[in-house]
C-alpha positions in Angstrom: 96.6 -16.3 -159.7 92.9 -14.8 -160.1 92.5 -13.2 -163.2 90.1 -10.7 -160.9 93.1 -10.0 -159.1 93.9 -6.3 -158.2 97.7 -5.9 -158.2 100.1 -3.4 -157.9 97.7 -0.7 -155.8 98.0 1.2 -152.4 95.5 -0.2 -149.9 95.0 1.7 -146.5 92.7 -0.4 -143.8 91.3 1.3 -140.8 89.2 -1.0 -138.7 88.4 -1.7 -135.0 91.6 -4.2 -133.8 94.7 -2.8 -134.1 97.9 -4.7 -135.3 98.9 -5.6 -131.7 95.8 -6.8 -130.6 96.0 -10.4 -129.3 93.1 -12.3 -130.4 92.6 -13.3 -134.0 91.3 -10.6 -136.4 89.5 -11.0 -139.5 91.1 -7.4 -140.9 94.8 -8.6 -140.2 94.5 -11.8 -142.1 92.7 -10.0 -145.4 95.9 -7.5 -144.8 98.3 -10.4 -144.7 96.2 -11.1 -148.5 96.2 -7.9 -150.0 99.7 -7.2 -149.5 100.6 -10.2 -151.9 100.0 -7.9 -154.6 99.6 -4.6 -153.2 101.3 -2.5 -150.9 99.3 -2.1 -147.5 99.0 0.7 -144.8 97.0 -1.0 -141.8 96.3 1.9 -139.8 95.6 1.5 -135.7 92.9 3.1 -133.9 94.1 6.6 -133.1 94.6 7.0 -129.5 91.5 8.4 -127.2 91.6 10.5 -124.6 89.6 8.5 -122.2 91.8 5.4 -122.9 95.2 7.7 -122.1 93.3 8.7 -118.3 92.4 5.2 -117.7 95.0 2.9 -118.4 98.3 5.6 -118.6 100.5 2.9 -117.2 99.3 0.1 -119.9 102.7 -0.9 -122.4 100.3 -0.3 -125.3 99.2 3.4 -124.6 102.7 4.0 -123.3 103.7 2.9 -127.1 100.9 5.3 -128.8 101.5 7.9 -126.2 105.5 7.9 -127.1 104.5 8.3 -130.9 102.2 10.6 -130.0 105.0 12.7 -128.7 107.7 12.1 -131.1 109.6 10.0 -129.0 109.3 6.7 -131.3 108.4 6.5 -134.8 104.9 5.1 -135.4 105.3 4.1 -139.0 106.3 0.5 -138.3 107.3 -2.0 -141.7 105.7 -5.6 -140.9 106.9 -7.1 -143.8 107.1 -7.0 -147.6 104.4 -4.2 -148.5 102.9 -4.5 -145.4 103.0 -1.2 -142.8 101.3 -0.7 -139.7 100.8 2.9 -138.5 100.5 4.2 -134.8 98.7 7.5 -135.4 100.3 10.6 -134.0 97.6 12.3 -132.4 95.1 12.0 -129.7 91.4 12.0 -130.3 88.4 12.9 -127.8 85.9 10.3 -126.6 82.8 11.8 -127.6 80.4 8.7 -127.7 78.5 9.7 -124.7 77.5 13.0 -126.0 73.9 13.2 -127.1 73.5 16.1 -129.3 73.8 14.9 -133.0 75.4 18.2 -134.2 77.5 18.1 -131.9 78.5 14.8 -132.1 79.2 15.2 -135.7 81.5 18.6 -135.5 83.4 16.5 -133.1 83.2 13.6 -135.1 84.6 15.4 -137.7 88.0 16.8 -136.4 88.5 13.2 -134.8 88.7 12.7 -138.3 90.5 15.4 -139.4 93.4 14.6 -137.3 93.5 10.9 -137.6 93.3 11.2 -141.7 96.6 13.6 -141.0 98.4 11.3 -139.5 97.7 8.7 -142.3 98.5 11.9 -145.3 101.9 11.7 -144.1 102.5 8.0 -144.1 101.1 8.0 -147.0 103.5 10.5 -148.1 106.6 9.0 -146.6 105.8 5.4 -148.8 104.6 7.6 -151.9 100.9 5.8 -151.6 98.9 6.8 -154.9 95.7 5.7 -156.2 94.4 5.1 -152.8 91.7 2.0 -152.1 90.1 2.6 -148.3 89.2 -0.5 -146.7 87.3 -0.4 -143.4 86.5 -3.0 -141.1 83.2 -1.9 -139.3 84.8 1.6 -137.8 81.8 3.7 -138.6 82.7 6.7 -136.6 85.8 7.8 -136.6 86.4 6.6 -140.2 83.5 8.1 -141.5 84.7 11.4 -143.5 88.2 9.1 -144.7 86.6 8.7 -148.1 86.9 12.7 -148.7 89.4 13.5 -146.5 92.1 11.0 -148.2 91.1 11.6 -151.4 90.6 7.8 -152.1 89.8 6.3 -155.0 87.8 3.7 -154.0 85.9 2.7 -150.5 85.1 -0.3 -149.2 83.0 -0.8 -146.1 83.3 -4.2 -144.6 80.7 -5.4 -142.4 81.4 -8.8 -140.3 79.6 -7.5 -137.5 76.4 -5.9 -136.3 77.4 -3.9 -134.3 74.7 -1.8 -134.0 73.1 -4.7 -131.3 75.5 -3.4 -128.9 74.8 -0.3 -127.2 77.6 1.7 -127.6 77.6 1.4 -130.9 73.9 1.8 -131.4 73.5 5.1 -129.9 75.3 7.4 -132.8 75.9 3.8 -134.9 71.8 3.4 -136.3 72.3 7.0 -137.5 75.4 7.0 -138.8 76.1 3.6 -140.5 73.4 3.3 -142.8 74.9 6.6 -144.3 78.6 5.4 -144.0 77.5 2.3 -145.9 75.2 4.0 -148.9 78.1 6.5 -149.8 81.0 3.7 -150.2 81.9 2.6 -153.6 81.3 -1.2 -152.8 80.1 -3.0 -148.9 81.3 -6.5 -148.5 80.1 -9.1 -145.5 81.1 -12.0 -144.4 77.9 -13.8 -143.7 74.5 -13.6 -146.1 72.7 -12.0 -143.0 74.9 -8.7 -142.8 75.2 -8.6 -147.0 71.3 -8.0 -147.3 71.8 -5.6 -144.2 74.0 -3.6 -146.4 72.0 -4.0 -149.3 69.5 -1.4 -147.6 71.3 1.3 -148.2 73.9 0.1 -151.2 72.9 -2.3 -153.8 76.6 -2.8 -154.6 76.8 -5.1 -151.8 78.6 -8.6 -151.7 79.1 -11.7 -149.6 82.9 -12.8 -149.7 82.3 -15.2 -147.5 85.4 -16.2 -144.1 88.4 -17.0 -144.1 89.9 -18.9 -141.1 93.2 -20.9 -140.6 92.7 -24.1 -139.9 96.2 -25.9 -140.0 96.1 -26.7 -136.6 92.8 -28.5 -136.8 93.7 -31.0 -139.9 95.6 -33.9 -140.4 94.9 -35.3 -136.4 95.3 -38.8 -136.0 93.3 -41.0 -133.2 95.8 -40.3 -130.5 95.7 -36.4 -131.2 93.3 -36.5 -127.7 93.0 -35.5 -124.1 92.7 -38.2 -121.9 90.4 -36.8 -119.5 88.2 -36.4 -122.0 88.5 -40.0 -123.1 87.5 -41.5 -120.1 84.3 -39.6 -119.6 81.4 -42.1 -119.9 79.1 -42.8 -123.0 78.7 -39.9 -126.1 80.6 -36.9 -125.4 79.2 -34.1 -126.8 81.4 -30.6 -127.1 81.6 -27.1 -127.2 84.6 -24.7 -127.0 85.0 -21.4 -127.3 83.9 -18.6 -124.6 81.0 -19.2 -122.6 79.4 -16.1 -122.7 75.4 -16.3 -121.9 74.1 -13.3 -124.5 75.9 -15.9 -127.5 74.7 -19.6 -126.3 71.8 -20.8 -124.8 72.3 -22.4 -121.2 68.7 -23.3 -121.3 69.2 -25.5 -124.3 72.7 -27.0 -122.8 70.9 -27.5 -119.6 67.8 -29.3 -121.4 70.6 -32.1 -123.3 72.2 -32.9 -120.0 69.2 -33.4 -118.4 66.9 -35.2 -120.9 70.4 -37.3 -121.8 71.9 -38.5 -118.3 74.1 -41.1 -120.4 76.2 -38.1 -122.3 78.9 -36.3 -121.3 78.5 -32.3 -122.0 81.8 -31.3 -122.6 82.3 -27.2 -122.5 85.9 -25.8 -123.0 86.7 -22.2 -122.7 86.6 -19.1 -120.2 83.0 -18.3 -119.0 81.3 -14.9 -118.2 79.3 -14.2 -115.0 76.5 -15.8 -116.0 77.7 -19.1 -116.8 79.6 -19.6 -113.6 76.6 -19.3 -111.7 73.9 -21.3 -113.3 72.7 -24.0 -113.2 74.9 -26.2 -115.1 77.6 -26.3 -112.5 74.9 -28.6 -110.8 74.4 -31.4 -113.2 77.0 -34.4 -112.6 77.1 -35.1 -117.1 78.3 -31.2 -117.5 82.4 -30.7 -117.4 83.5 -27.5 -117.6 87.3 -27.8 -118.8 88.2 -23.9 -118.3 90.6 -21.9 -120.9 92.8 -24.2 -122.9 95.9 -22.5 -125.2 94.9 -22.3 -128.4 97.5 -24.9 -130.3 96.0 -27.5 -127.7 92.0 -27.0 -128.8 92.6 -29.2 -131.4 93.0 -32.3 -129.6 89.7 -30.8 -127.3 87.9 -31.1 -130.5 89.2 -34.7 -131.8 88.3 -36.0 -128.3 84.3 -35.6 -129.1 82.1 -37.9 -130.9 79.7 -35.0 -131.7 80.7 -30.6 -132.0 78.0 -28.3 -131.1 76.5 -24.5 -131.4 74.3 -24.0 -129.2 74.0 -20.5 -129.9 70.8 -18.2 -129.0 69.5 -16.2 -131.5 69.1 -12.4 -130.9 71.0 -9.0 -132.8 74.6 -9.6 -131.4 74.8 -13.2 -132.6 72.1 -14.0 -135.6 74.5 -12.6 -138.3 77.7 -13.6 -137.3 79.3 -16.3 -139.1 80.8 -18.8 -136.9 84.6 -19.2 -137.1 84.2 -22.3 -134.6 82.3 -24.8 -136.7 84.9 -24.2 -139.7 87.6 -25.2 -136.7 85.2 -28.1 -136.0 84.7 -29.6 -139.9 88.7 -29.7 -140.1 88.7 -32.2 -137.9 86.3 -34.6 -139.4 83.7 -34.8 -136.7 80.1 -34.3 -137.1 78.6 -30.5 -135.9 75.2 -29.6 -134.3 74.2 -26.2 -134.4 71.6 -23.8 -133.8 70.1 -22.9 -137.5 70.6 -19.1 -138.5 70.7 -17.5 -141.7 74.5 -16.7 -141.4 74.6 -21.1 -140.4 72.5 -22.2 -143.1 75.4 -21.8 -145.7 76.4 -24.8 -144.0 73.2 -26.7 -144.7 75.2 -29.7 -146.5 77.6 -30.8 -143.9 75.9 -29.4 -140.0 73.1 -30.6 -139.0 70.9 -27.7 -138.1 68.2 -27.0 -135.6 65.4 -25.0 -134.4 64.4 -26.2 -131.8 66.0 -28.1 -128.6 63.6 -31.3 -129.0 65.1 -31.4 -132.7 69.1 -30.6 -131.5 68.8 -33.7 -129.4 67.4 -35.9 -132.5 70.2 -34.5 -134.9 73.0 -35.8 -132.2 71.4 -39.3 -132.2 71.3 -38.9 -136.0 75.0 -37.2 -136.3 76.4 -40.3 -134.7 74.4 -42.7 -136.3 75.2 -41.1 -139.9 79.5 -40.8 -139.3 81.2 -42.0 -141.5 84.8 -41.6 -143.3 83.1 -40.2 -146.3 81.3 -37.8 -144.4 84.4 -36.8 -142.5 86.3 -36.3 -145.7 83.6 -33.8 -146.9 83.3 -31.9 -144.0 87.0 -31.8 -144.2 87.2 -30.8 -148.0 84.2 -27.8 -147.3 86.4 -26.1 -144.3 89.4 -26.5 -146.6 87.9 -24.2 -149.1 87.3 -21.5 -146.3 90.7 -19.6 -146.8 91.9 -16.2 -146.6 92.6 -16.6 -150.4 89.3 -17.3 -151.5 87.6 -14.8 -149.3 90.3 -11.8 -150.6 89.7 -13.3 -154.6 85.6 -12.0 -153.8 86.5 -9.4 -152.6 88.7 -8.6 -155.7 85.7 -9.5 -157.3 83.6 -7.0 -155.2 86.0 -4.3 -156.0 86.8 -4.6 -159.8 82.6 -3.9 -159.9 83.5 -0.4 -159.4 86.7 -0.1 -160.9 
């Protein structure tokens, strides 16, 4: 065990994904961490009103709504020192109001009733010597610090969210403050540490964690055929295909400028993609949505990964999940250079321009090797939920 380890204390998270969401969430793996050693509360978003008149009939309100009444209890063990509370009230939707004071008294008793609801789970499992951990909900988390009589705060910041509207009309007011009253901020890419260094010196990277047993120990036949039988280099992509993230102009610019490749892209696309003007050029396959315990096999079937991301607010801070999936599996990565990418310098070829992502393919396949492959291997390896938790022990004892 880390000797920075923090043991024995009651940790409630509030965050943007609740426990039930479906797709993976950065906040339920640290969760899964902390509650090695310490007893967690991971707390749900508390129920809004606009989310109760639009989607009455979805199983998931039903659930809250049922809690909300008394009719099931929403205090819900998950496993050893791990809870997960449905809150017991119903909050207003108030983004769309413009008014700052307003906003804020509203704000406020969203607050107020959500930090009841937690008060008396906290009561019921005899939570003392409170640590607050929350993942990016700047609004209706903001008065939790006072209103729970925490300890410590930690604001968590793997995100910015403030590039997306709804979170930038109240969110460019509001987090900066959120962020300078916490005890300690932690990030998960260099990028969004120095943002929160603006406003709190005690501010620290702790770097991702990502599982990545599916994506190790592959062997040659670990492929999909299809793939396989696509002519000359195939180069690769999955994830979503959404067109405010990567940059169809630089996909488009490879196919075209590289007839003898085959541009491989796996995963769901928005609006955008399906009508541009990929769909037109004969070296572009568009696989669709594979499960997730099959993208493996997507990725072994490449001779070269890629990133091909744009770089604006939403995407230049984000550190990228995807190219810790691709280094499991040995192959050589491509990627668009950001400052959240470039701590990846060593093992991805980075570029900054398209002219240059073309030359660092050539020079990806030219350079393979086992030894590389072992590396890149041995660098996603060290990108574990453990690690990331241990700095942010690390982060925490600073203000202990």
């Amino acid at each position: 065990m880390n000797t920075e380890t923090i043991r024995g204390r009651d940790i409630v998270i509030v965050g943007q994904q609740p426990w039930d969401v479906e797709i993976g969430s950065n906040c339920k793996n640290i969760a899964i961490e902390l509650s090695k050693y310490n007893r967690v509360l991971y707390v749900n978003q508390a129920l809004d009103r606009i989310t109760l008149m639009k989607n009455a009939k979805d199983p998931k309100v039903m659930k809250r709504r049922n809690v909300i009444k008394g009719k099931e209890d929403g205090l819900i063990p998950v496993s050893t020192n791990l809870w997960n509370l449905f809150p017991d009230v119903l909050v207003e939707s108030i983004n769309w109001i413009s008014q700052e004071g307003i906003f804020d008294y509203l704000n406020k008793r969203n607050n107020k009733l959500l930090a009841g609801s937690i008060l008396k789970a906290m009561q019921v499992l005899d939570f003392k010597t409170v640590i607050l951990f929350n993942d990016n909900d700047m609004f209706r988390s903001f008065y939790l610090p006072e209103l729970l009589a925490v300890e410590q705060s930690v604001y968590y910041s793997r995100d910015y969210m403030l590039a997306v509207d709804y979170w930038k009309k109240h969110g460019t007011r509001i987090e900066p403050l959120l962020i300078a009253k916490s005890d300690v901020c932690v990030a998960n890419s260099t990028y969004l540490t120095d943002y929160c260094k603006q406003y709190n010196a005690n501010s620290h990277y702790i770097g991702q964690g990502c599982d990545l047993e599916l994506f190790s120990g592959l062997s040659d036949q670990d492929v999909v055929p299809e793939i396989m039988e696509l002519p000359g280099i195939k180069v690769g992509y999955v994830g979503a295909l959404q067109h405010i993230r990567l940059d169809i102009d630089l996909l488009s610019y490879l196919a075209q400028h590289n007839p003898d490749w085959s541009i491989v892209l796996v995963g769901p696309e928005d609006e955008v993609f399906r009508s541009s003007a990929l769909h037109g050029l004969s070296n572009v396959y568009f696989l669709g949505s594979q499960k997730p315990e099959h993208l493996p096999k997507y990725i072994n079937s490449f001779d070269v990964c890629i990133n091909p991301q744009l770089i604006n607010e939403v995407t230049i801070g984000n550190y990228p999940r995807k190219i810790d999936e691709y280094l499991a599996t040995g192959k050589p990565v491509v990627a668009t250079l950001t400052q959240a990418v470039n701590i990846f310098k060593d093992c991805v070829y980075l570029s900054e321009h398209k002219e240059e992502f073309v030359t660092l393919i050539k020079k990806a396949i030219a350079e393979n090797s086992k030894e590389r492959a072992a590396y890149r291997q041995s660098v996603a390896s060290s990108h574990t939920w453990e690690n990331s938790v241990n700095e942010l022990y690390k982060a925490i004892n600073n203000v202990i």
